[in-house]
C-alpha positions in Angstrom: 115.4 168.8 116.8 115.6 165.3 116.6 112.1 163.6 116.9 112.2 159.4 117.5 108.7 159.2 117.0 109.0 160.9 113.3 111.9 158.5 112.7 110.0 155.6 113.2 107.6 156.8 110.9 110.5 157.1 108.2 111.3 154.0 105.4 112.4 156.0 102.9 116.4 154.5 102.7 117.6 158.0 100.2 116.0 160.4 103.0 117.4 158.3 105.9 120.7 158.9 104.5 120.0 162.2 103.8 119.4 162.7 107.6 122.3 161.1 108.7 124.5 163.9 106.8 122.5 166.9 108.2 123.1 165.3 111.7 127.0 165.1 111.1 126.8 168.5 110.2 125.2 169.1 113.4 127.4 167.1 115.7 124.4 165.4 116.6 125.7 162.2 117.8 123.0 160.4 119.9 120.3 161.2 117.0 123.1 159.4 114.2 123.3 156.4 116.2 119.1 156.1 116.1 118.7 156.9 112.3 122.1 155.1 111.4 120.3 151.7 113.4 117.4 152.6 111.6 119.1 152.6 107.9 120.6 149.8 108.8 117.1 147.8 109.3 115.6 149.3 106.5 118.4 148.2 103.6 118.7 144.7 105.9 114.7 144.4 105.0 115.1 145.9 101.2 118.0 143.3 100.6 115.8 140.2 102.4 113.0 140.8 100.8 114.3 140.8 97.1 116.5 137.9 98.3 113.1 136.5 99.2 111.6 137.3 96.1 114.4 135.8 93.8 114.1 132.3 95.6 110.6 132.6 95.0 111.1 133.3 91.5 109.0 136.7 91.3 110.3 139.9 90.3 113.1 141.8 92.5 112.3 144.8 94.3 113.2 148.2 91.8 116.6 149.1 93.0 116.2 152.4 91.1 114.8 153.3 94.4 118.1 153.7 95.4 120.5 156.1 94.5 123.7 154.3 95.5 123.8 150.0 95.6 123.0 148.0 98.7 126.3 147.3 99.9 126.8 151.6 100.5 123.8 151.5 102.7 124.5 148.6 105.0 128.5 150.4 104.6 127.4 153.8 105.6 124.8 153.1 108.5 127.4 151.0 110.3 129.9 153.9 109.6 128.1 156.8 110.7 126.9 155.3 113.5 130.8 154.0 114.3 131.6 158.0 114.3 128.7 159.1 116.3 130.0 156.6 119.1 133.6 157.7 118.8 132.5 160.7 119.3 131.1 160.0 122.6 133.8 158.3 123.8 132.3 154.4 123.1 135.3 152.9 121.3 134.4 149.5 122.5 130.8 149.9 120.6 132.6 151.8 117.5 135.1 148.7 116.5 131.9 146.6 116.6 130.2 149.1 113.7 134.0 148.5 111.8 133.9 145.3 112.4 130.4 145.5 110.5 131.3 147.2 107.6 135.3 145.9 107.0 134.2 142.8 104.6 130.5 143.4 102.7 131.4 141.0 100.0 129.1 138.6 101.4 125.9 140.4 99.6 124.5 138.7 96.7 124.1 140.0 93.4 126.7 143.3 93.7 127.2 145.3 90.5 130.6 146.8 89.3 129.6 149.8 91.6 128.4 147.3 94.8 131.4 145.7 94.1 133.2 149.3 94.6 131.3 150.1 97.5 132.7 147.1 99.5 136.4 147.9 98.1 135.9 150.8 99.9 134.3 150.7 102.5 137.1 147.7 103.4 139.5 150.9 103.1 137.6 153.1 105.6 137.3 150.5 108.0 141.1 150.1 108.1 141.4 154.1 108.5 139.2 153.9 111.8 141.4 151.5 113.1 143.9 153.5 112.9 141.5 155.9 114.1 140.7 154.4 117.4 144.1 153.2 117.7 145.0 156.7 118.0 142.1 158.0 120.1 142.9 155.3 122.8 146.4 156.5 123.2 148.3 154.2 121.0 150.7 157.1 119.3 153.5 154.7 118.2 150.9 153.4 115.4 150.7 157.6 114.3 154.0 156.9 111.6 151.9 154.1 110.2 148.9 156.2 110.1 150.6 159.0 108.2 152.0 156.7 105.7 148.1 155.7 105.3 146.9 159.0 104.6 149.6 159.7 102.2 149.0 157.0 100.3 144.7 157.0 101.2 142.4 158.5 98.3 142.4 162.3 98.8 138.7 162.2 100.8 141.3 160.9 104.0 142.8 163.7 104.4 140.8 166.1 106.3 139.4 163.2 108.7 143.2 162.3 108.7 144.1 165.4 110.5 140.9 165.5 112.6 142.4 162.4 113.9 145.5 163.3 114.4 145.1 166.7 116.2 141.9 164.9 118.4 144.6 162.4 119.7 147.2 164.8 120.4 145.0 167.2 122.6 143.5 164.1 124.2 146.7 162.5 124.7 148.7 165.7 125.7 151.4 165.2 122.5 153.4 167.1 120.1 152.8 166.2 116.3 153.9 168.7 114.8 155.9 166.5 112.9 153.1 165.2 111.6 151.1 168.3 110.6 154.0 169.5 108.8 154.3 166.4 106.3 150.6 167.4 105.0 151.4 171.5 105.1 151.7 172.1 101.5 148.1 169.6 101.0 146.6 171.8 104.0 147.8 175.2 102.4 146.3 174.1 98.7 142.8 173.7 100.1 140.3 176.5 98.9 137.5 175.7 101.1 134.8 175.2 98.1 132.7 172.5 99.4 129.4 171.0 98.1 128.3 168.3 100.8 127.7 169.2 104.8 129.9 166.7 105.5 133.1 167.9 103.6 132.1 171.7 105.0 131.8 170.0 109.0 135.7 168.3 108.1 137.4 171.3 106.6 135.9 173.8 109.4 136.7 171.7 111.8 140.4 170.8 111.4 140.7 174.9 111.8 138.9 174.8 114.9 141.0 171.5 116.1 144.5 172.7 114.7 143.6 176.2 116.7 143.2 174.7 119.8 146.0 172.9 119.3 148.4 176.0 119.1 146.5 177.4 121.8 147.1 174.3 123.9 150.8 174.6 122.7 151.3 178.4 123.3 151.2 179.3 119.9 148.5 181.8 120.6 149.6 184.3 117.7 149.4 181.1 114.6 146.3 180.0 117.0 144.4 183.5 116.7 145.2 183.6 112.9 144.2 180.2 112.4 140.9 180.9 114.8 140.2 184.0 111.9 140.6 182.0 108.8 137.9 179.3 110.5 135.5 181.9 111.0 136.0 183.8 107.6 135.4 180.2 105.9 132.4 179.3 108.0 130.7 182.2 107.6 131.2 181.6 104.0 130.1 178.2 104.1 127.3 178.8 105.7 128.5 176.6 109.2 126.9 178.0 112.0 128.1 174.9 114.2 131.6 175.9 113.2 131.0 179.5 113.4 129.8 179.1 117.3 133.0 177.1 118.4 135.6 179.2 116.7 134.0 182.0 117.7 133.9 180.7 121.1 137.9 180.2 121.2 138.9 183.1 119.4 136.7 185.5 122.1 138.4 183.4 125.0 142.1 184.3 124.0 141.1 187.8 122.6 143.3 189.9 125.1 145.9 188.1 123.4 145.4 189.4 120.0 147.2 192.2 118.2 145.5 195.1 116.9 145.4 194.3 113.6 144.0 190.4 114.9 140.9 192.6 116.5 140.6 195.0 113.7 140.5 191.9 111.2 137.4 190.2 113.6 135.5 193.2 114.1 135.3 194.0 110.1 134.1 190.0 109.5 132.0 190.9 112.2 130.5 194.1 111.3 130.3 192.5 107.7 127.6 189.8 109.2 125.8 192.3 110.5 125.2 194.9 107.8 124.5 191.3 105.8 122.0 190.3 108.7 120.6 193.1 108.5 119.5 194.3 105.1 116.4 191.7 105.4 115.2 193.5 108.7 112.4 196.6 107.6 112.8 199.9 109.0 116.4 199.5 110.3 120.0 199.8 109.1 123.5 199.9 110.7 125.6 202.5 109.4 129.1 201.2 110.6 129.1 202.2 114.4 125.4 201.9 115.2 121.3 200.9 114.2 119.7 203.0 113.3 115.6 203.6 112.0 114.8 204.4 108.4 111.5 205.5 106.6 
């Protein structure tokens, strides 16, 4: 549960970026925009005081403190917090965080890996553009936008398609178009992620391109699509993907063929005999619980 008072009491830069990841995970909007603000204060002071310190001619602060160069911290805490309020709806508020983060050449002093940092960051600032372009009903700019994904760095892809299914379903259109020019990339992803954040992007363009066939009447590919999300969040250990699929698979289950329920029960029945083998004195034995001595 996010605590403000415990995130005032935070200056650690690494561990406030650490927390911003495990909030995405979470979908906890509202607590990125407090500990993105407060990353952003705390590299802004790191950078000013070794600026400081340089025109005063005394030693510069230890950057080994930092695992990643300046320019990523004031880029990320601008766009994390440019998510969080896109995802509540605060475009206006989120082109001010791009706005932020689109040109970070100005810092002093950037290495070959700063210098990276700002080249692309630049590059994710044009993709949320597009981004709220998109969102705000602007679907003439979604050719354009495809182009960029296609010729994007591989990391775009995922968001790419959260983008474009979030727009369609808010917008009430058909681009299926769209999601068939990135099929055979969609179809080639294993699901073998390391960060939260790459887990919350690939769970979630299941849950997204389910209700999208759902919204569509394509309730069969929906309920399929509904079964691989939970299969791969279970394995990925995503709870907060594993509760909305869930969620949308249970809603439409009259629709689903046999061999659909036989398939959910099983992943279901799977979970619990997995659940289960760390709780004493009980088991399930495939239809019910039972005690053991």
């Amino acid at each position: 549960m996010f605590n403000s008072a415990v995130l005032e009491s935070i200056s650690d830069i690494n561990l406030l970026y650490e927390m911003l990841q495990a909030e995405f995970s979470l979908d906890g909007w509202d607590a990125m925009v407090h500990i993105a603000d407060k990353l952003h204060h705390s590299i802004n002071a790191f950078y000013e005081e070794d600026q400081l310190r340089q025109a005063k001619g005394q030693p510069r602060i230890d950057t080994k403190r930092l695992k990643r160069s300046v320019a990523f911290y004031f880029g990320y805490s601008m766009v994390a917090k440019g998510i969080a309020l896109q995802k509540m709806g605060d475009y206006s508020a989120a082109r001010d965080c791009i706005e932020k983060y689109s040109e970070l050449g100005w810092i002093s002093g950037l290495d070959d890996e700063g210098k990276e940092d700002v080249t692309h960051l630049r590059m994710i600032a044009n993709a949320n553009t597009y981004v709220l372009n998109l969102l705000e009903g602007n679907m003439e700019t979604l050719p354009e936008y495809v182009q960029f994904i296609h010729n994007a760095e591989e990391e775009e892809l995922l968001p790419g398609i959260i983008t474009i299914l979030e727009s369609a379903l808010k917008h009430n259109c058909n681009v299926d178009w769209a999601l068939k020019e990135f099929e055979p990339n969609l179809d080639a992803l294993d699901g073998e992620y390391e960060t939260e954040a790459n887990i919350r992007y690939y769970i979630d363009h299941l849950y997204l391109m389910s209700l999208y066939h759902f919204t569509n009447g394509n309730i069969y590919n929906a309920l399929n699509i509904s079964l691989k999300g939970l299969r791969m969040s279970d394995k990925l250990k995503d709870d907060t993907g594993y509760k909305k699929i869930n969620a949308l698979f249970v809603s439409f289950s009259v629709h689903a063929t046999k061999e659909q329920l036989n398939e959910y029960n099983v992943l279901n029945k799977t979970i619990l005999e997995r659940v289960l083998k760390d709780e004493k004195g009980i088991r399930y034995d495939g239809s019910s619980i039972v005690s053991v001595r």
